[in-house]
C-alpha positions as CSV (number, residue, x, y, z in Angstrom):
1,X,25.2,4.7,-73.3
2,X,24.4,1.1,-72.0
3,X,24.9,0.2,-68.6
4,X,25.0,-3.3,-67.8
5,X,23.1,-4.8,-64.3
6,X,26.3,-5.5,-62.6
7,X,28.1,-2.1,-63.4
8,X,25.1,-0.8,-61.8
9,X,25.5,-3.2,-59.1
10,X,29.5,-2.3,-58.3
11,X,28.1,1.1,-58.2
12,X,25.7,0.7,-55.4
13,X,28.0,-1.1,-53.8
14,X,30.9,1.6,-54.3
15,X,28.2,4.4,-52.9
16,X,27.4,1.7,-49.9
17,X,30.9,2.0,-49.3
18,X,31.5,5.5,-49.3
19,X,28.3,6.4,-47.0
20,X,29.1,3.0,-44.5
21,X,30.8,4.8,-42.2
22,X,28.4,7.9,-42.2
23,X,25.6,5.3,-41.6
24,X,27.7,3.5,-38.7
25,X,28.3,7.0,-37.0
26,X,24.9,7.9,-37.2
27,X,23.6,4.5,-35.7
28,X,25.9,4.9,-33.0
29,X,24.8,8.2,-32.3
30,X,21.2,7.3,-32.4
31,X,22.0,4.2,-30.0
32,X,23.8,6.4,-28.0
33,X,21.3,8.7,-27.4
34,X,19.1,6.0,-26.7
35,X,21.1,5.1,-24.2
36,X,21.6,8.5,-22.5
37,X,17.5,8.6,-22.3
38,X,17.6,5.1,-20.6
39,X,19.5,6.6,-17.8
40,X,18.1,9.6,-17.8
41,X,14.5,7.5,-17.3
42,X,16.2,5.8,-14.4
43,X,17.8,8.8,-12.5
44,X,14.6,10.7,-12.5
45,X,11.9,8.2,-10.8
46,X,8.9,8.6,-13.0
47,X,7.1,7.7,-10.0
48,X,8.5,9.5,-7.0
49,X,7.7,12.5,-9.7
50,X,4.0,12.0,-9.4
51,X,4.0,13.2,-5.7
52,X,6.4,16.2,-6.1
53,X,4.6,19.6,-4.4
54,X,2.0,17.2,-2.6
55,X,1.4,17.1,1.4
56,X,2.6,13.5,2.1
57,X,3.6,11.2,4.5
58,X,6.9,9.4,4.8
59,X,7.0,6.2,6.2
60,X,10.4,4.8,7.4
61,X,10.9,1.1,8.5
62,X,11.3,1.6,12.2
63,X,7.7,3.0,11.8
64,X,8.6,7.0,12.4
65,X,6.4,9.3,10.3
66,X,7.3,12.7,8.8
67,X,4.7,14.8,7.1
68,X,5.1,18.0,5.1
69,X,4.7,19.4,1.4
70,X,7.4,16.9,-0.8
71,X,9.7,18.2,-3.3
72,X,11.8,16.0,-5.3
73,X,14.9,16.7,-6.3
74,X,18.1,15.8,-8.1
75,X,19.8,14.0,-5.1
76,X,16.7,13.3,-3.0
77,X,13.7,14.5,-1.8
78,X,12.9,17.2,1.0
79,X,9.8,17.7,3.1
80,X,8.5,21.1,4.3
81,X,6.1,21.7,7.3
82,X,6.0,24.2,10.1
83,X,5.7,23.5,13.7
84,X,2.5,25.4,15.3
85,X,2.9,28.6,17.3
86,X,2.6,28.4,21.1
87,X,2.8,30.6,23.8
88,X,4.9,33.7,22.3
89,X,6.8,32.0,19.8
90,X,5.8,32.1,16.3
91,X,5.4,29.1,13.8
92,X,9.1,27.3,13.0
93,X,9.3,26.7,8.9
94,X,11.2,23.2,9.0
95,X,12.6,21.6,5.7
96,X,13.6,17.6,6.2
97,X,16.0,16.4,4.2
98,X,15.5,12.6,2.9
99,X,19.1,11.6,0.5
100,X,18.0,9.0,-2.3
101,X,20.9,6.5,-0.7
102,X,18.1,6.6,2.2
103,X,15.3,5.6,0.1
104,X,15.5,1.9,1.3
105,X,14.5,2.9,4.6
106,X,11.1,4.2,3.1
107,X,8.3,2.2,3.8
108,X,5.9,3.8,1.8
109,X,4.9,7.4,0.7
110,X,1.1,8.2,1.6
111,X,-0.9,11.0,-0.3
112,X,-3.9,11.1,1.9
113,X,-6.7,12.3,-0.5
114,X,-8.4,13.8,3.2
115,X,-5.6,15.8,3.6
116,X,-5.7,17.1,0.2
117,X,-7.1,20.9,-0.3
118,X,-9.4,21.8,-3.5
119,X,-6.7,22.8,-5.1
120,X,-4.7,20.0,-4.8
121,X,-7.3,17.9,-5.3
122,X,-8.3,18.8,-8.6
123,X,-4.1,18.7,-9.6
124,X,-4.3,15.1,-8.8
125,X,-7.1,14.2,-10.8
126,X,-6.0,16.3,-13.6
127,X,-2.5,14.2,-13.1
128,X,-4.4,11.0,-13.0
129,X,-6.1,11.7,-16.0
130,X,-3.3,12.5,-18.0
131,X,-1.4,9.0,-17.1
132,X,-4.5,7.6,-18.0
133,X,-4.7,9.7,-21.8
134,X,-0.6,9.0,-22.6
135,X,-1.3,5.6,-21.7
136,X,-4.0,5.4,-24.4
137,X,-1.9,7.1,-26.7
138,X,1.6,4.8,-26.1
139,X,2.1,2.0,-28.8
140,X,3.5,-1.0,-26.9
141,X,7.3,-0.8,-28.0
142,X,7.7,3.1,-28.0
143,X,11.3,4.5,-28.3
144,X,11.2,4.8,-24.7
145,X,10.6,1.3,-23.9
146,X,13.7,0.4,-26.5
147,X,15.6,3.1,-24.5
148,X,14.7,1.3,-21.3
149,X,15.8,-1.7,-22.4
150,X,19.1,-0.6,-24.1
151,X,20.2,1.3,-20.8
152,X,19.0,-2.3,-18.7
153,X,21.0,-3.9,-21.1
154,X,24.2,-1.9,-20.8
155,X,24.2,-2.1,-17.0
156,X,23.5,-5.7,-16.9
157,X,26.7,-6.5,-19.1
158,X,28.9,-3.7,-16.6
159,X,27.6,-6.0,-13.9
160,X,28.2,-9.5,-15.5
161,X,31.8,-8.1,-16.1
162,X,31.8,-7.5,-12.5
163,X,30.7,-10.3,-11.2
164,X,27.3,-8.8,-10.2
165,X,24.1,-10.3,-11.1
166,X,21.5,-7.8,-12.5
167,X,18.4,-7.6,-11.1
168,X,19.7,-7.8,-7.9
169,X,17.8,-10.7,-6.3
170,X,15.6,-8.7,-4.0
171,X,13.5,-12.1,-3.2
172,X,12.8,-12.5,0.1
173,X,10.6,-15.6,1.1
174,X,9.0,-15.9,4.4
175,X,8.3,-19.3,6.0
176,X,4.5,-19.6,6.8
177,X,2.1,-22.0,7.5
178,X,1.9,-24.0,4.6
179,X,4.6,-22.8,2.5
180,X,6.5,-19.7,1.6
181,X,5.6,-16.1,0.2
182,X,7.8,-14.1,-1.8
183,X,8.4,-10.1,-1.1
184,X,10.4,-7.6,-3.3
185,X,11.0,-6.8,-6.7
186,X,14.3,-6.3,-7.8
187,X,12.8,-4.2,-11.4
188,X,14.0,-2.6,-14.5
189,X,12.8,0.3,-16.0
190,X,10.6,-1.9,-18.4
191,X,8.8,-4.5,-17.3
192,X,6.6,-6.3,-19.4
193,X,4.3,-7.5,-16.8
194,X,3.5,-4.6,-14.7
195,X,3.5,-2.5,-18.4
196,X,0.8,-5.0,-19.3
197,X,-1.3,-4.4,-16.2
198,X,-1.0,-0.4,-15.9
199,X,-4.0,1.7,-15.2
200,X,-5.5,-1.7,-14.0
201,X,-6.1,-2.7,-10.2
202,X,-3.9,-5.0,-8.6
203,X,-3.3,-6.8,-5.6
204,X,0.2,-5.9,-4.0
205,X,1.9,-7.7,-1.2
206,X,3.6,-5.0,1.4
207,X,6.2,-5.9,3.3
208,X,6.3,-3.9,6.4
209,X,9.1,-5.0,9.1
210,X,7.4,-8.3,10.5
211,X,4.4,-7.8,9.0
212,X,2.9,-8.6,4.9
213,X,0.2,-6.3,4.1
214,X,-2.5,-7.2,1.3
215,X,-3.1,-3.9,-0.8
216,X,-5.4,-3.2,-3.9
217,X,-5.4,0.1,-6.0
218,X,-4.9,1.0,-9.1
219,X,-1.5,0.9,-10.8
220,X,-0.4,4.3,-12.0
221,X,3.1,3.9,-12.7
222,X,6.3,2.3,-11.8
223,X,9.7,3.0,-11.6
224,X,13.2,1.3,-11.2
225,X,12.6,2.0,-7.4
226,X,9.1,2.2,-6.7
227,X,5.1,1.3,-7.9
228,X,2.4,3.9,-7.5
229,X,-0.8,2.8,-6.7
230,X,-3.7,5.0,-6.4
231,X,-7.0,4.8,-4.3
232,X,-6.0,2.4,-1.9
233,X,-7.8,2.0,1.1
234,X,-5.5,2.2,3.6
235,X,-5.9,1.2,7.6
236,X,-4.7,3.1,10.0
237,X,-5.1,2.2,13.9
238,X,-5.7,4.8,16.1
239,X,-6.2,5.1,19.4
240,X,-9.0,7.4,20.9
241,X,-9.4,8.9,24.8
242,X,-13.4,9.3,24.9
243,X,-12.4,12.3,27.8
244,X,-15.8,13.6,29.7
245,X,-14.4,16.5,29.9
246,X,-15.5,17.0,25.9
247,X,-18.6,17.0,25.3
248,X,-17.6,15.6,21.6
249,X,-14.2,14.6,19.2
250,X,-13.8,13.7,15.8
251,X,-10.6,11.4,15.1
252,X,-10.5,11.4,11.5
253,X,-13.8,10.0,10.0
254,X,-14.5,9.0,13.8
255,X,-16.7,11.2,15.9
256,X,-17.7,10.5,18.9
257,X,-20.5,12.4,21.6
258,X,-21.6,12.0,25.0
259,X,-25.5,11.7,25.9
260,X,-25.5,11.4,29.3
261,X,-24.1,8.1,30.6
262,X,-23.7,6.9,26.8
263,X,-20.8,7.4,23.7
264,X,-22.2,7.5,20.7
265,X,-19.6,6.9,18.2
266,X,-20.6,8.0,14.5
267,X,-18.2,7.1,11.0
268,X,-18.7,10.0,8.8
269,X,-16.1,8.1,6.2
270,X,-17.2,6.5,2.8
271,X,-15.5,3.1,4.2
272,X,-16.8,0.9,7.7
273,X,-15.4,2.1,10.7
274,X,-13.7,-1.0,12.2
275,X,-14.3,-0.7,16.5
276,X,-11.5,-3.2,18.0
277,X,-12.3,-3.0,22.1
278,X,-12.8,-0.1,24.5
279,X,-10.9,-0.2,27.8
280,X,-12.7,1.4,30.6
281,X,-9.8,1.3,33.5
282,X,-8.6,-2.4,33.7
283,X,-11.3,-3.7,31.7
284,X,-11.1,-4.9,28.4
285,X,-14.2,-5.4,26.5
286,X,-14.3,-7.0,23.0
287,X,-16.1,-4.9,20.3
288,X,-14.8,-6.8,16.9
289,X,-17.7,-5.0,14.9
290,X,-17.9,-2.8,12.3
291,X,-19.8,0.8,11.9
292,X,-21.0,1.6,8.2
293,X,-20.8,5.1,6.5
294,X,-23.2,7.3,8.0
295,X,-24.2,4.6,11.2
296,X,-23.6,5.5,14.8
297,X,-22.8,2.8,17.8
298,X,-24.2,3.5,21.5
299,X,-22.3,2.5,24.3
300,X,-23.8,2.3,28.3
301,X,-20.6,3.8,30.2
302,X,-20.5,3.6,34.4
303,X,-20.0,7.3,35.1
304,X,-16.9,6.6,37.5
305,X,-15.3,4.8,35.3
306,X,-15.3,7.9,32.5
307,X,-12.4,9.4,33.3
308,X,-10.1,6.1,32.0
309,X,-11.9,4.9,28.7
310,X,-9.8,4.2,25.7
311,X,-11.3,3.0,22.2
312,X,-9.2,1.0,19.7
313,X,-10.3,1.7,16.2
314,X,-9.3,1.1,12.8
315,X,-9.7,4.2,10.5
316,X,-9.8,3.1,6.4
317,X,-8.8,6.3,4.6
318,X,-8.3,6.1,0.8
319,X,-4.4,7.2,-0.3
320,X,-2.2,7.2,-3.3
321,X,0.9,4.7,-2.4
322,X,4.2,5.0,-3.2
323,X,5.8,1.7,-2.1
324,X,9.3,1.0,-2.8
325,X,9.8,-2.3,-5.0
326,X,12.5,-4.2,-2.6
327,X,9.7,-4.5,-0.2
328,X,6.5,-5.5,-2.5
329,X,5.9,-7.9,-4.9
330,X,3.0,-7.3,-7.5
331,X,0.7,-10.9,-7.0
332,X,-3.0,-10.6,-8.9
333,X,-5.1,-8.1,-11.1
334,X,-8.2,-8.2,-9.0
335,X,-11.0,-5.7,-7.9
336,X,-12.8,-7.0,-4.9
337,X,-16.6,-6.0,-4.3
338,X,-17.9,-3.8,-1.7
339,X,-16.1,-3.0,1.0
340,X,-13.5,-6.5,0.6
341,X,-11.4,-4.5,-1.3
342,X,-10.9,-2.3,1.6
343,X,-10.4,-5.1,4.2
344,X,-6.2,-5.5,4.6
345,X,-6.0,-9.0,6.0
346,X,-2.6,-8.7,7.9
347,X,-0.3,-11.8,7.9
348,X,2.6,-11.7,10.9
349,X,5.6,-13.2,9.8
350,X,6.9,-13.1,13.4
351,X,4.2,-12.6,15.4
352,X,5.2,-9.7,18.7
353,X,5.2,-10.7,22.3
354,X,2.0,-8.3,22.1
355,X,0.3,-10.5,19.8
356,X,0.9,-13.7,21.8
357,X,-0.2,-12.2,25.1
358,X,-3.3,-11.4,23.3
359,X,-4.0,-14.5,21.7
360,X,-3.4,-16.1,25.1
361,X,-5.9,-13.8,27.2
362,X,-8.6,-14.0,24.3
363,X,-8.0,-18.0,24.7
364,X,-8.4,-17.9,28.6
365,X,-11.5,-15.5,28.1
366,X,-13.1,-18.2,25.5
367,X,-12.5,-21.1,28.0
368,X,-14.4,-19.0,30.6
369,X,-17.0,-17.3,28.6
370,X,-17.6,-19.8,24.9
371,X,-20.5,-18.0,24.3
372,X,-18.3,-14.3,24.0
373,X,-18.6,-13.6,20.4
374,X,-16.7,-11.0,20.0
375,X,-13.5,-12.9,21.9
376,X,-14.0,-15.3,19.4
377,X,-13.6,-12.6,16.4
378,X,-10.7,-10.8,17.5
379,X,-8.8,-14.6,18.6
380,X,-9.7,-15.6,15.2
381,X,-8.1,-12.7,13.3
382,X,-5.1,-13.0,15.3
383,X,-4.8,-16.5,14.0
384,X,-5.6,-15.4,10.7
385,X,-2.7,-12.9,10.7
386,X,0.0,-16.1,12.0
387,X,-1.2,-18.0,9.1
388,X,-3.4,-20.6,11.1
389,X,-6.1,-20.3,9.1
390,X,-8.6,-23.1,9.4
391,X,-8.1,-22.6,13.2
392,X,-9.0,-19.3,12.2
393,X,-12.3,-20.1,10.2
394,X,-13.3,-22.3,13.3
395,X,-13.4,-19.2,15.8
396,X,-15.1,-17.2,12.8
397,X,-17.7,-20.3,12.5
398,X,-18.0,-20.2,16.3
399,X,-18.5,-16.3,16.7
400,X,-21.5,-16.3,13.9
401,X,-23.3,-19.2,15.6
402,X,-23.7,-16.8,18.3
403,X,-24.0,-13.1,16.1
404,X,-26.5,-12.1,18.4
405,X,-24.1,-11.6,20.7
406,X,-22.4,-9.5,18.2
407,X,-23.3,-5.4,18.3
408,X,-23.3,-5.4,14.4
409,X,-24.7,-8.8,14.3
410,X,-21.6,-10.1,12.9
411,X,-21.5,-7.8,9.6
412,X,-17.3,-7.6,10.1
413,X,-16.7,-10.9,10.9
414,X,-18.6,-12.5,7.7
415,X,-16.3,-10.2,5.9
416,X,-13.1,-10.8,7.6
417,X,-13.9,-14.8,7.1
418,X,-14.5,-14.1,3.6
419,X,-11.4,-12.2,3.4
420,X,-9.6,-15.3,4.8
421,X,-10.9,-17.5,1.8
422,X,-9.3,-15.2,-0.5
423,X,-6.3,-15.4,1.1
424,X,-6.5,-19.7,1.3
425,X,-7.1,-19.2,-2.3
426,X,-4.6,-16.8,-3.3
427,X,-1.8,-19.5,-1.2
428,X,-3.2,-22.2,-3.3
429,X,-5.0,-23.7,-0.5
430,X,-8.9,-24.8,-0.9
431,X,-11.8,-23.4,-3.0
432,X,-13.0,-19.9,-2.2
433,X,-16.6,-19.7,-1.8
434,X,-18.3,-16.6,-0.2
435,X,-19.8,-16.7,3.5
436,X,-22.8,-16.0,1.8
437,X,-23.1,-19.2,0.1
C-alpha cells in the first residue's frame, strides 16, 4: 500500500499531538526540579560547608571573637569549646549558638592552619584536593550552573513583582583620597566571574568596620553568602608583656628569652615577624622592622625598667577565610612574590582618635629628632593607611636615606613602600615600579 509524503506528514503530526502534552509535563517536571536544586544549592552554603567539624574562629563586626569546633546546620551554625578547669571545678562543655539571620554580623570565619591537629590537617588537604579534582572535572555550563541560574531567575522575577531589585545593591563606596572604592557583593549562586577565576589567587578587598583590608589567597569556592579563600596570610596584632619574672615566652610564632639585661626575640613562623615599638614604662621607642623566619632581634633593656616592658608585634599566620560577600568585593587575580603577598596594607576609612594622636606624636618626634628612622616608618604607614600616599612615600624615602638607623636596615620598610605602589597602581594612580629599581 502507498503512502503519500504528506499522509506521512499528518501522521507525525497527529502522534506530535497526542505525546505534546506528555512532553510539556515532563519539561515542566525537569524545569522544576531544576528549580528545586537551585534552592537547594542556595539554602545549603557550599562554602560555609567547607568548614563544618573544623576549630575556627568567628569574627563578629564589633570585633568579639568566639572559638570552638563549628558545626553547620540547617538553621545556623554552632560552636563547641570547653572552658579550662580551675581550682576544683571541672572543665564546662559550652555550645554557642550563631542563627543564619545573624550571619551579617560575621566578619569573617578563620581556620588557622596552626591550630589545626594532624588529623585535621590532612582532612583539609584531602578537602582541598578534591575542590581542586571536581573543578577539573566540571564542564563550564553543568546542570548545576543552569539550576543556579533558573532558581536566580525565578527570585529575581518574585522580586521585580515586588518591587525589589535583585541583587540587592550591596555597594558601598568609601570616599578616599583620590576617589572612591567599592565594598560588597550582592552575588548569585553563579557567577561568571568568580566561576572563571576559581582555584586561582586573588586579591580581595575586606571590609572590616572602618577599616579596608587587602587579602590574597586562593579562591576555593563561593556561595550566595560568602567566598572561601585559602592560605591567606593573615595579620594579627598582638600585644606581648616581656615579664622578668619568665625566663622565656612564646606568643604564637614569637618567642622571646632573657640573657641578662637583654630580650632576644626569635620568629619561629614561615612569614617575617613585624616588631611595631616596645614601651618600657612611659617610653615609647620606635622599632618599625621586621624579623625573618628563623632570625632573632637583641634588645639592651635598663634592669629597673623590666618590670613595665610591653612589645607591639604583628603576627602573620596563614588561614582559610570565610568572608561574607556584603563586606568584600573580589578586585584582581594576582600572586605577589615573596613575602608581598603576605604584607596587608591597611587603608582607614575613618581614621580613630588613636590613629590621629599617633600620627601627631610621631610628627612632633620627627620635628625633634629628623634623623629617627624608625619615627619616620611607622608616620609613613599611618599615612599610607588614610590614603595620603605620596606623603607617605616621602617619609618611606626619608627613613631609607637614613636605614642605618634602622635595626633591620630597613628590610620592612622597602617592602611596605613597595606595597604602597601596588596599591597607587591598583587605584589607577602612577606606574608601579619596585623599590628595587
Amino acid at each position: 500500500m502507498f503512502v503519500s509524503p504528506s499522509e506521512i506528514l499528518l501522521i507525525g503530526l497527529l502522534i506530535l499531538l497526542r505525546l505534546l502534552p506528555l512532553l510539556l509535563i515532563s519539561g515542566l517536571v525537569a524545569l522544576g526540579a531544576m528549580i528545586l536544586i537551585g534552592f537547594w544549592r542556595r539554602s545549603h552554603d557550599r562554602a560555609l560547608a567547607l568548614l563544618d567539624a573544623f576549630p575556627a574562629v568567628i569574627e563578629h563586626e564589633d570585633g568579639v571573637r568566639h572559638a570552638g569546633v563549628l558545626r553547620v546546620r540547617d538553621s545556623g551554625l554552632t560552636l563547641e569549646f570547653a572552658i579550662p578547669a580551675s581550682g576544683h571545678s571541672p572543665p564546662l562543655p559550652i555550645t554557642y549558638l550563631h542563627y543564619r539571620v545573624e550571619h551579617a554580623t560575621i566578619n569573617a570565619i578563620y581556620r588557622f592552619e596552626d591550630e589545626l591537629d594532624k588529623g585535621d590537617r590532612h582532612r583539609r588537604d584531602r578537602q582541598l584536593n578534591q575542590l581542586r579534582t571536581l573543578r577539573q572535572k566540571r564542564k563550564p555550563h553543568s546542570i548545576t550552573h543552569w539550576s543556579d541560574q533558573l532558581a536566580d531567575g525565578c527570585i529575581r522575577l518574585w522580586r521585580s513583582l515586588r518591587g525589589q531589585a535583585f541583587p540587592q545593591p550591596w555597594f558601598h563606596p568609601h570616599p578616599v583620597t583620590g576617589g572612591s572604592l567599592l565594598t560588597g557583593l550582592a552575588g548569585d549562586a553563579f557567577n561568571p566571574l568568580l566561576e572563571s577565576y576559581l582555584g586561582h589567587s586573588v586579591v580581595v578587598r575586606h571590609r572590616v568596620g572602618h577599616t579596608l583590608h587587602r587579602l590574597q589567597g586562593l579562591l576555593v569556592a563561593y556561595s550566595p553568602s560568602f567566598l572561601f579563600l585559602a592560605g591567606v596570610p593573615v595579620i594579627e596584632p598582638v600585644q606581648v608583656r616581656l615579664s622578668p619574672e619568665k625566663a622565656a615566652g612564646q606568643e604564637l610564632s614569637l618567642r622571646w628569652q632573657w640573657q641578662d639585661d637583654r630580650i632576644e626575640i626569635r620568629n619561629q613562623g614561615e612569614h617575617p615577624l613585624l616588631l611595631d615599638r616596645i614601651q618600657v614604662g612611659d617610653q615609647v621607642q620606635e622599632l618599625s622592622m621586621m624579623v625573618s623566619h628563623g632570625q632573632s632581634f637583641s634588645l639592651q633593656i635598663t634592669p629597673t625598667n623590666r618590670d613595665e616592658l610591653m612589645l607591639y608585634a604583628r603576627i602573620i599566620r596563614d588561614a582559610d577565610i570565610l568572608l561574607p560577600r556584603q563586606r568584600a568585593i573580589v578586585r584582581q587575580a594576582a600572586q605577589l612574590p615573596g613575602d608581598l603577598g603576605a604584607m596587608d596594607v591597611v587603608l582607614a576609612l575613618k581614621p580613630s582618635r588613636e590613629q590621629e594622636a599617633e600620627e601627631q606624636r610621631l610628627r612632633k618626634e620627627l620635628h625633634q629628632r629628623p634623623h629617627n628612622a624608625p619615627a619616620a616608618v611607622a608616620l609613613a604607614r599611618l599615612l599610607m593607611q588614610k590614603g595620603e600616599l605620596d606623603e607617605a612615600e616621602r617619609f618611606y624615602r626619608h627613613a631609607l636615606d637614613h636605614d642605618r638607623n634602622l635595626p633591620d636596615q630597613g628590610e620592612r620598610a622597602r617592602m611596605e613602600l613597595d606595597q604602597l605602589r601596588i596599591r597607587r597602581t591598583e587605584e589607577g594612580r602612577k606606574q608601579f615600579q619596585t623599590s628595587a629599581q
